[in-house]
BAFI-656346 format. One record per residue (C-alpha): z, x, y; residue in one letter. Coordinates in steps of 0.25 Angstrom, whole numbers, plus 5000, padded with zeros to 4 digits. Example, Ala and Ser with C-alpha at 12.3 -4.5 7.8 and 13.67 -1.06 7.14 Angstrom:
BEGIN
503150494982A;502950554996S;
//
This chain:
BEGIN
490850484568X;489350484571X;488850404579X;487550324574X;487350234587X;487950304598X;489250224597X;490550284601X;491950264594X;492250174605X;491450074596X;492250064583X;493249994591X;492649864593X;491649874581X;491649834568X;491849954557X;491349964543X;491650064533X;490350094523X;490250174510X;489550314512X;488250264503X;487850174512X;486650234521X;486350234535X;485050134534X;485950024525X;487050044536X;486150014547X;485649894537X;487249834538X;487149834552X;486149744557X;487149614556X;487749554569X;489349554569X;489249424578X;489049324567X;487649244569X;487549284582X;486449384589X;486949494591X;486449634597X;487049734586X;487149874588X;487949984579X;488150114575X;488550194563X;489750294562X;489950404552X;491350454548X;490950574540X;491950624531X;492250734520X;491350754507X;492250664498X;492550554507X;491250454510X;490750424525X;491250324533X;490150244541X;490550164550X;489450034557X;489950004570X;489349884575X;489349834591X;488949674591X;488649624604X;487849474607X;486949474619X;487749354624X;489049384619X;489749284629X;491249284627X;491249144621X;490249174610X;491149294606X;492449214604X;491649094598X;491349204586X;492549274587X;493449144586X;492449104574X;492949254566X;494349224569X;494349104563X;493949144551X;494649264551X;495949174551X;495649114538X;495649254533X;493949264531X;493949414534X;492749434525X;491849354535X;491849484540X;491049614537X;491749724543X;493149714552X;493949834558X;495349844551X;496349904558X;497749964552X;499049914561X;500649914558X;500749844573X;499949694569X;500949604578X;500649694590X;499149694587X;499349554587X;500149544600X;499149624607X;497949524603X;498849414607X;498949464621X;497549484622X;497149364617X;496249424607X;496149304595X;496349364584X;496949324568X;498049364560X;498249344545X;499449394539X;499849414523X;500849474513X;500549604506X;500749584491X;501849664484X;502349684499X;503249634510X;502149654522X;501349574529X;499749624529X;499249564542X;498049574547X;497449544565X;496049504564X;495049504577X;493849524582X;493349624593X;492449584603X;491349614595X;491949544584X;492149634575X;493349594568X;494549694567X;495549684559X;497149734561X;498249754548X;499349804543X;498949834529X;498749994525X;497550024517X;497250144510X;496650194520X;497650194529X;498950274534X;500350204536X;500150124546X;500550154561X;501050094574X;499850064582X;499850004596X;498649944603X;498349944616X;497949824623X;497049874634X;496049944623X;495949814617X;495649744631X;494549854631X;493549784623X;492149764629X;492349614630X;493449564635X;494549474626X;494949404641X;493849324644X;493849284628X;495049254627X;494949154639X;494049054629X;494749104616X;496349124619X;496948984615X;497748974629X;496549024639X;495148954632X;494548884642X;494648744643X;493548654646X;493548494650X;492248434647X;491948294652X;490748204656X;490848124670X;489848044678X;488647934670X;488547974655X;487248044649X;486748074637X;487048194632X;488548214638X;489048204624X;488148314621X;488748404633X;490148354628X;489948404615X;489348554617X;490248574630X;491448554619X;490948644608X;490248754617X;491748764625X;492448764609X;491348864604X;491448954618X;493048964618X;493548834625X;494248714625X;493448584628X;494248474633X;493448334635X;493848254645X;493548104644X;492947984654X;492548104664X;493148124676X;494248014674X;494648094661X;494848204669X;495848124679X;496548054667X;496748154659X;497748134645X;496848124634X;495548114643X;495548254641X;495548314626X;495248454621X;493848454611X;493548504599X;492348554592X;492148414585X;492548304595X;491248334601X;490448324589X;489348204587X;488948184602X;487748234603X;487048104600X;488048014608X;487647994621X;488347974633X;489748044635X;490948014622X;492148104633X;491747984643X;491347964659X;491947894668X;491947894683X;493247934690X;493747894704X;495047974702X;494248104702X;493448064713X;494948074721X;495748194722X;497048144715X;496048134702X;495548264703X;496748324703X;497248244690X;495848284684X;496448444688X;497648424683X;497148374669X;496448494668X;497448584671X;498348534659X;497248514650X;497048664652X;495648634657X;494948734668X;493548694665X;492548554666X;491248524661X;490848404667X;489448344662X;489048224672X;488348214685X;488248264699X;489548184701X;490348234690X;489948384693X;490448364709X;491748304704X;491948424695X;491548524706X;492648434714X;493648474705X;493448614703X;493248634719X;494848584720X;495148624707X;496048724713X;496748624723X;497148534713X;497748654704X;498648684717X;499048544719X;499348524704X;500248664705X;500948594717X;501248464712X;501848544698X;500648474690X;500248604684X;501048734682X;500548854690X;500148944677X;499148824675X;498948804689X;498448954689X;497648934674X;496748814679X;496548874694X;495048854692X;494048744686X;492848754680X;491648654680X;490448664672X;489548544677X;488348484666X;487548364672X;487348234664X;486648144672X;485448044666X;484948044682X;484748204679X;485248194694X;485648324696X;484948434702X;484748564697X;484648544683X;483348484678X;484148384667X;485648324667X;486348284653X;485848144650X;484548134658X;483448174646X;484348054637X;484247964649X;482547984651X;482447964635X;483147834637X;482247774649X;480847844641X;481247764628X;481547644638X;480247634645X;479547694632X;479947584625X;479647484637X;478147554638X;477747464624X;478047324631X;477647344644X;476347384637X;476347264628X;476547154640X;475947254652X;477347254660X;477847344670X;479247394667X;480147424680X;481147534673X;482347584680X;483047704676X;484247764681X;484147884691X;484847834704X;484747954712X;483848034703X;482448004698X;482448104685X;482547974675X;481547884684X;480647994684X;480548054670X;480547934663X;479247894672X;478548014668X;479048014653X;478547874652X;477447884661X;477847774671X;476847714681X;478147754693X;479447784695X;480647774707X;481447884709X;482647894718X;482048044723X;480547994725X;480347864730X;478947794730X;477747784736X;477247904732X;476247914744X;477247944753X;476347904766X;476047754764X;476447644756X;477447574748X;477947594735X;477547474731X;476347474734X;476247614727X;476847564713X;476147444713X;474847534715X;475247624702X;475547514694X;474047454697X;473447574695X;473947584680X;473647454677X;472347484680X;472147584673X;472747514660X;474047524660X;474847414654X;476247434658X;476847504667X;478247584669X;478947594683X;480247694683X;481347654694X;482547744695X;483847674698X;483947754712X;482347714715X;482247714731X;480947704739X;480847784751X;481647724761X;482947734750X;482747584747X;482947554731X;481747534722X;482347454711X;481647404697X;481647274701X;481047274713X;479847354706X;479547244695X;479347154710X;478447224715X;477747254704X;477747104699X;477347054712X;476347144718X;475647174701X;476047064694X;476547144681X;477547104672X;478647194676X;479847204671X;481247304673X;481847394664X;483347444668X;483747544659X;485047574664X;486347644656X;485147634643X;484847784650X;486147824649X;486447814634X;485847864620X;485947984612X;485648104621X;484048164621X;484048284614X;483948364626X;485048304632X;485848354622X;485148504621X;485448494637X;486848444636X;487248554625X;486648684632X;487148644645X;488548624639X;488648764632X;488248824645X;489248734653X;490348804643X;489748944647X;489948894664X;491248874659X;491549004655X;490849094664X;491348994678X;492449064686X;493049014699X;492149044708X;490848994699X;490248864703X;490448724695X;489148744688X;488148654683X;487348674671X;486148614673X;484548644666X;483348674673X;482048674661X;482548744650X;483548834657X;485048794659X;485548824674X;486948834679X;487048794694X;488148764703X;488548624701X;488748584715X;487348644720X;486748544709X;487648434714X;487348464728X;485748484725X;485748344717X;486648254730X;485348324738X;484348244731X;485148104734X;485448154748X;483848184750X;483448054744X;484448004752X;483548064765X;482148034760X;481848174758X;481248144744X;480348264744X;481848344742X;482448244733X;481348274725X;481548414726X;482848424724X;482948354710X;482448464697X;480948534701X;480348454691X;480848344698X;479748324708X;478648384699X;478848294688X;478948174698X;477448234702X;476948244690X;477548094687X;476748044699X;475448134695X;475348074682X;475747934684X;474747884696X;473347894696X;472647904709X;473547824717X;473447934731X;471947974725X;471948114727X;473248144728X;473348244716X;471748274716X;471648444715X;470348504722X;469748524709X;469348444694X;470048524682X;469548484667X;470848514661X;471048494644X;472048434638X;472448454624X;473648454614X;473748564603X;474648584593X;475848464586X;476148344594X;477148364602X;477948254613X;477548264628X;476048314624X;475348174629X;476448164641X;475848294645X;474448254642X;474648144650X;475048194663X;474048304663X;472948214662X;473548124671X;473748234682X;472148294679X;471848144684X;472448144695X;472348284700X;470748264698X;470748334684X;469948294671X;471048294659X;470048324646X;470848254634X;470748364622X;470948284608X;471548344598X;471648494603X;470848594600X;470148524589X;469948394598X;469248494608X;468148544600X;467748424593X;467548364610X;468748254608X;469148284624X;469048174634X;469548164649X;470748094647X;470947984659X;472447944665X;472547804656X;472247884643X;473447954645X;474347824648X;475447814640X;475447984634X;476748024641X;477747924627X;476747964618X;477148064607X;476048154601X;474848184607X;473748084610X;472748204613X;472848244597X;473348384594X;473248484584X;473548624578X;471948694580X;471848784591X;470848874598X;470348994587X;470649134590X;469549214598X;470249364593X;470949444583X;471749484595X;472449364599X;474049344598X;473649224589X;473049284577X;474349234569X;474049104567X;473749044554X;473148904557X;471548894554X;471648764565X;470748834575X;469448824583X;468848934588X;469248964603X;467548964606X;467448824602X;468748794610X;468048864622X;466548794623X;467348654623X;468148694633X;466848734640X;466148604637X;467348524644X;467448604656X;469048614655X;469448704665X;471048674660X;471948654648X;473048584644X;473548624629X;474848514625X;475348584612X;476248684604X;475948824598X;474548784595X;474248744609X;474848894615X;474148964605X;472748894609X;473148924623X;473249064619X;472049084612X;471149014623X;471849104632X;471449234623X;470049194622X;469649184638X;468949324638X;468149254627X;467949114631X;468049084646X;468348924644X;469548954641X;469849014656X;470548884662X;472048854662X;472548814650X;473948764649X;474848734636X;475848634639X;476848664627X;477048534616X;477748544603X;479048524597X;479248644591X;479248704605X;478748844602X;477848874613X;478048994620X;478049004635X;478848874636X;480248834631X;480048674631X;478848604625X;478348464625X;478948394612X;480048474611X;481048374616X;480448284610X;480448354595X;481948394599X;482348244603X;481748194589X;482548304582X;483948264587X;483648104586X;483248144573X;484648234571X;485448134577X;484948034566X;485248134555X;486648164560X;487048034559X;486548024544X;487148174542X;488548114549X;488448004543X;488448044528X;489648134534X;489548284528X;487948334531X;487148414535X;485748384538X;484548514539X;483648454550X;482248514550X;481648524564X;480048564568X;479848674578X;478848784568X;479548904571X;480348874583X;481748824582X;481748754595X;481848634589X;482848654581X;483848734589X;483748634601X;483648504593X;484848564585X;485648574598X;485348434603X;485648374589X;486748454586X;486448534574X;487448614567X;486448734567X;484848754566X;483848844559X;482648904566X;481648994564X;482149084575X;483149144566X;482849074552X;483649044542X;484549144533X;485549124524X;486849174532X;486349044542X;486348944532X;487749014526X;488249004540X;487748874542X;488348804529X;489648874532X;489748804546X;489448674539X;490648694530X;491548734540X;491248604549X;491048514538X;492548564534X;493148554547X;492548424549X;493548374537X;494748464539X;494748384553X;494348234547X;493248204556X;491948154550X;490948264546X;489748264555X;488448284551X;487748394554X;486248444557X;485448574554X;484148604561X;483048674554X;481848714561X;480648694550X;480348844550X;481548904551X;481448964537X;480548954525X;481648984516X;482848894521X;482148764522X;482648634526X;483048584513X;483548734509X;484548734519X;485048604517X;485248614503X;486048734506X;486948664514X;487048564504X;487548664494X;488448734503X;488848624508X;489648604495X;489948454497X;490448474512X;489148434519X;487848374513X;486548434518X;485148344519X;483748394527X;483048314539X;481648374541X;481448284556X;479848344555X;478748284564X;479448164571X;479848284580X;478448274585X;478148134586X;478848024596X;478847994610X;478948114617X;480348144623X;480448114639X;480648254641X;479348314635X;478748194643X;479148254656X;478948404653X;477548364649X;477148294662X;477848414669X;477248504661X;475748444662X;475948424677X;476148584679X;474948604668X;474048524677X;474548604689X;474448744684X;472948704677X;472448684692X;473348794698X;472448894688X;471148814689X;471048814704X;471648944706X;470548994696X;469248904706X;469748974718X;469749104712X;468349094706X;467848994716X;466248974715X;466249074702X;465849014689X;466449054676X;465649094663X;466149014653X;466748904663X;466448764662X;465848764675X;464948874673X;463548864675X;463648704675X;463348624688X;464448514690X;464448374699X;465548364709X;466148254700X;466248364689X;466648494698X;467548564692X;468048694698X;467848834691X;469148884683X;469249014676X;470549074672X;470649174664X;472149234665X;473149234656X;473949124665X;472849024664X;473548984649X;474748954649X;475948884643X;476848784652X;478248794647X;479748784653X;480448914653X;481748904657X;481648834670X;480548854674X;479148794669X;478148894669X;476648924663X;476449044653X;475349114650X;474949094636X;474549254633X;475849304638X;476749204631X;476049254617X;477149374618X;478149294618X;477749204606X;477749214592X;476449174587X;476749184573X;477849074573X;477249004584X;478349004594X;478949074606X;479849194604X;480749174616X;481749044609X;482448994623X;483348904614X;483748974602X;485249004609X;485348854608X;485548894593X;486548974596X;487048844603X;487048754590X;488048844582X;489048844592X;489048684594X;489148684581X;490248744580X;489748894570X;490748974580X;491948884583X;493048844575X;494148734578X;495548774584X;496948744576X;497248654586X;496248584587X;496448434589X;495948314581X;494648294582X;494148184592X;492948154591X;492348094604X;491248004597X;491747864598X;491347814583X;491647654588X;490847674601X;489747774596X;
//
């Protein structure tokens, strides 16, 4: 043998072997080899090439021997492939694969045997020779590098008579991965089993969490069972309980609330129903819960598991349960996910259900904004939140309320004199003077004023109607906030959070802490669920104290910051100079690119916070165009009254930037003649003395960041902080993983979906081909097809090749099939193509394939969903990252402006607009001059953390050519789709009836 790769022999054993004629050259062998073994998986490949030579008259034996191994190759994602080959292996498909190992053997039933005591899955087939009495059998299974290997008793003509063989059990066992802890998820008596139930008040997006938990346990080697009514399922047991299957859970994700049920359960709060809720688990074969609910739910489950061991011995005493089941079940598992609409509990930055519950209140006092306009009321809203504030006070900054109540800060604000009262009354004057007619005051449920005393909604409309004289009227919203089809990220959140409670599950042990699963930003966290329980009974206990400065504290870090930001922008000189800095800034403020939701809500509280913080906003119209034909103003605090609902942008945007100063800059590529030359650019930035920026906008808006940035050493002007705050749907700026308008473009594609499933479900077998915006991103796609539920999704990423759509249609076949040999109604189903995904497979190419294929078992129709993901009212949470993000804008502008005075204190700046120029104390303004690369940056969230990027260095990790970011946080969501939808699970024999959970007559 020669050795090509430095493999040893060792290898042949678990690789796969291929015999190849002797005219076949090197290169065209090395050309064979470049395909994954994994099918449509990533996969690192590695080979080598062995040479058998023989004599003169008999042709060379080359032999490729290929090593597959996935980065991740996770125990669960290997069974979940390996159960998919076996199950066509058993209807006899053997051609689906290219090259197998086939092994000789007289000795088949002991081969068999010694799989069976492994537990090593494996398939038998089993027919008569012609023309003779034997039996040809044959063993089928697949190594752990799933190559598949096939054992027979069937001589050929290239083999001798057939001899005993025996095979030792312990080589076997001597595989690089390990059949045991497979086995635990894939042995049909040891799969794990998982009870999945939903406790506490019900929130959007529960059904959602229901539906992943059950499909990602199925696609991951469990069993799902649903227990129903919560806790008091769990008590009663019988049929509270059922095992799930892969389409019980099917058509939830627009169904809000919880189908399995909540209830609150007294028994479980005694220890006889704890020990009844043990031993229904114990003989349901359960020894894992993923409870969704709140703080409350989570601490009874922690309960359970703490003297989980205490009722198994007591159950083994009173001869309840047998001891081999006592010793199975010795240890519980809990896996904790939170849905709350309060978003009470600390340590994650959003619970299940609290993103639906703020879209509920925004569309409320969105809707009640118009009439209290129309007669000039004031409109006293309560909201829920009785020991958290989170609703109260991110629907006051979504909507731009004139105040709110919270339960974790209670007025006055000028915490040395004064009633709150008085204060309110004061900040309601003040904005009708200024022009305002209506005005909106938040009240949480849990409102308390500083001496713990309830502030309720009614009492506010008294005062106000006795000490103002308004026409005031109160709004309770009530169990409105608890219901309606979940917001989109509600879903995304329900459904990642799900998949990794599954992993918890498989990687707890004994000793392991209940976890929670919570999200901090963008990044998914697992804590310890009691430290989160404990952290959030702190915040009531230092209410509770009047320690508010640590109430305040203790809930998420944005908390307390966005609570800042909300009183900054909201009231104008009330404590004059309170937020005045020791210096007048003439910051710019300009949108650049497409429209984009959340630009005027940032626009807004920027110009807001220059006011108060002694600043002069200059309004830039139309973007770089606007500029250099001199349509800038200082924009004041009424002009801007009203931005944060608005959709758009009131400013005017558009595609032209700044030209290009130099044949050597990174932006040479583009192919846009929409530019002014960057000299231009520069003189007016001269003429309006700015000594900050603020860019709003996409692509366009980083690469005229960019090129200002590159063209310092030339023009001077251009040396003040300059700040993009990422907006566009597309979300394809690099340095940040969220941009303005991305939930909002996200939300607009699942309504829209939702609307086009019903039509697809309705007209029973289709499929419908949606296509989403995004250039050449597939955010939108991937992330929208996860919320909506899409069968699978097409992206520029990895394009579009004929094996996909072939793999695709096939899927379809087999679901549509499955979906009649069970007689349950065909569901409709969604494909999402992002507009450039490819140039060849279009929108309508693909789905008049799938028409075709489809051969009468599924239609196919297109969707192209096109601009309305732009336009609208911006969704409540691009509202509240745009005030977060303009807040820290405003911050880091004068952190680099001031720090820049000090340093050249008394030195003027060639170029500068104060150079040479003699200025009146009413138009002082200090000298800034900032010419490093961290003077430009982008604001973006990156994993948890937000953080300013300098626009040169983050030009490496872009791709100007397609306009996007290369590093794609979310494309192994993608990954995600396929397994909910079901490419690499297939239903068991036994499976039972399907039950589906949707209540057709209640629904």
């Amino acid at each position: 043998f020669k050795t090509v790769s430095g493999f040893n022999n060792d290898a042949l054993g678990p690789s796969t072997t291929e015999v190849w004629p002797s005219n076949i050259s090197s290169e065209s062998l090395v050309d064979e080899s470049t395909e994954s073994l994994v099918e449509e998986e990533k996969a690192v490949t590695e080979e080598c090439w062995l040479y058998l030579k023989t004599s003169e008259t008999v042709n060379d034996i080359k032999i490729r021997v290929v090593l597959a191994i996935q980065a991740d190759f996770a125990v669960a994602e290997f069974t979940s492939i390996y159960e998919k080959k076996l199950k066509l292996l058993s209807t006899q498909q053997i051609q689906n694969e290219a090259t197998f190992l086939s092994l000789i053997s007289n000795s088949l039933e002991e081969i068999e045997q010694i799989f069976k005591r492994l537990g090593q899955p494996f398939c038998k087939h089993s027919f008569p020779i012609v023309g003779s009495d034997k039996i040809y059998t044959q063993l089928f299974v697949y190594d752990p590098l799933l190559n598949l290997i096939v054992f027979d008793n069937k001589e050929t003509p290239l083999t001798d008579a057939i001899e005993d063989s025996t095979i030792d059990p312990a080589k076997f066992k001597a595989l690089n991965i390990s059949t045991e802890a497979i086995n635990i998820q894939r042995g049909s008596s040891q799969k794990k089993k998982i009870g999945i139930m939903t406790s506490g008040g019900d929130s959007s997006g529960m059904n959602c969490a229901v539906r992943a938990t059950v499909r990602c346990a199925l696609a991951r080697g469990c069993i799902p069972y649903l227990i129903f009514e919560g806790y008091q399922g769990l008590v009663d047991g019988g049929d509270k309980i059922k095992k799930a299957g892969w389409d019980d859970v099917r058509g939830l994700m627009s169904l809000g609330g919880t189908v399995i049920g909540t209830a609150r359960c007294l028994d479980f709060k005694k220890k006889e129903g704890r020990i009844k809720a043990a031993l229904n688990l114990v003989k349901n074969g359960i020894d894992a819960l993923v409870v969704v609910g709140g703080d409350g739910s989570l601490t009874g489950a922690d309960l359970l598991r703490a003297e989980w061991k205490a009722y198994i011995d007591e159950l083994l005493q009173n001869s309840s349960i047998t001891s081999e089941e006592a010793d199975k079940y010795r240890n519980l598992t809990i896996v904790g996910m939170v849905g709350s609409i309060d978003n009470d509990m600390a340590a994650t930055d959003l619970t299940i259900g609290a993103n639906t519950s703020l879209h509920r209140i925004c569309e409320a006092l969105d809707s009640l904004v118009s009439t209290a306009i129309s007669h000039q009321r004031c409109f006293v809203v309560e909201v829920m939140g009785r020991h958290c504030g989170w609703l109260g006070l991110m629907a006051a900054i979504a909507v731009g309320a004139d105040w709110t109540f919270l339960p974790e800060r209670p007025p006055p604000i000028n915490l040395t004199d004064g009633q709150w009262e008085d204060e309110m009354c004061e900040i309601i004057q003040t904005q009708r003077e200024k022009g305002n007619r209506k005005n909106i005051i938040v009240v949480c449920e849990g409102a308390i004023d500083r001496q713990l005393n309830p502030i309720k909604a009614n009492y506010v409309k008294e005062v106000i109607e006795k000490r103002l004289g308004l026409d005031t009227r109160v709004t309770t919203l009530g169990h409105v906030q608890r219901g309606g089809a979940p917001s989109a990220f509600d879903r995304y959140l329900a459904t990642i959070q799900s998949d990794e409670a599954i992993k918890a599950v498989l990687k707890s042990t004994p000793e392991t802490p209940s976890p929670m699963i919570g999200i901090q930003q963008n990044k998914i966290t697992t804590i310890p669920l009691m430290e989160a329980v404990s952290l959030t009974h702190s915040v009531s206990e230092a209410v509770s104290k009047k320690d508010f400065n640590k109430a305040m504290e203790l809930r998420d870090p944005d908390f307390k910051d966005a609570y800042n930001a909300y009183v900054e922008s909201t009231l104008y000189d009330l404590y004059k100079g309170k937020y005045e800095r020791p210096g007048k800034l003439r910051i710019g403020i300009m949108h650049v690119g497409a429209p984009a939701g959340g630009m005027n809500a940032a626009t807004r509280t920027a110009v807001r916070l220059c006011l108060n913080r002694g600043h002069i906003p200059i309004g830039i119209y139309n973007g770089f165009a606007g500029l250099t034909k001199g349509q800038v103003e200082p924009l004041s605090w009424q002009q801007v009254s009203g931005w944060t609902t608005r959709g758009g942008s009131e400013l005017g945007t558009n595609r032209v930037q700044p030209l290009l100063v130099s044949n050597n800059s990174s932006l040479n590529y583009v192919n846009s003649s929409d530019y002014i030359d960057a000299g231009i650019v520069a003189y007016h930035f001269q003429k309006l003395k700015l000594q900050g920026l603020i860019i709003i906008g996409g692509f366009e808006a980083y690469s005229s960041i960019l090129t200002l940035a590159q063209s310092r050493n030339i023009y001077p002007s251009f040396c003040i902080p300059m700040v993009q705050i990422p907006a566009t749907v597309s979300n394809n700026v690099p340095g940040t993983e969220y941009s303005l308008g991305s939930d909002t473009a996200i939300n607009a594609i699942v309504e829209a979906c939702d609307r086009i499933k019903l039509s697809a479900s309705a007209s029973r077998k289709r499929v419908f081909v949606v296509e989403v915006q995004g250039g050449h991103c597939g955010y939108l796609a991937v992330v929208g097809g996860l919320a909506a539920g899409a069968t699978c999704t097409y992206i520029p990423e990895e394009g579009i090749t004929l094996d996909m759509l072939q793999r695709d249609i096939r899927h379809m076949i087999r679901r549509y099939r499955e979906e009649d040999a069970k007689g349950i109604p065909n569901e409709g189903r969604l494909i999402l193509r992002n507009e450039c995904a490819s140039k060849t497979y279009t929108t309508d190419v693909i789905s008049a394939i799938f028409k075709e294929e489809g051969k009468g078992l599924f239609d196919s129709r297109t969707a192209v969903l096109g601009h309305l993901q732009q336009g609208g009212i911006p969704s409540p949470l691009d509202r509240i990252r745009a005030v977060r993000q303009a807040v820290k804008c405003i911050d880091w502008i004068e952190e680099k402006a001031f720090a820049s005075v000090k340093k050249k204190k008394d030195h003027n700046i060639p170029g500068t607009p104060q150079f040479n120029k003699p200025q009146t104390d009413e138009e002082k303004f200090p000298n800034v001059y900032t010419p490093k690369p961290d003077s430009a940056c982008v604001i973006g969230i990156r994993g948890a953390d937000t953080v300013f990027s300098p626009v040169e260095s983050l030009a490496n990790e872009t791709d100007m050519k397609h306009r996007v970011g290369k590093k794609a946080w979310w494309m192994h969501y993608k990954k995600l789709i396929n397994m909910l939808s079901k490419y690499d699970f297939f239903d068991e024999e036994e499976d039972e009836k399907v039950d589906l959970l949707k209540n057709r007559n209640n629904v």
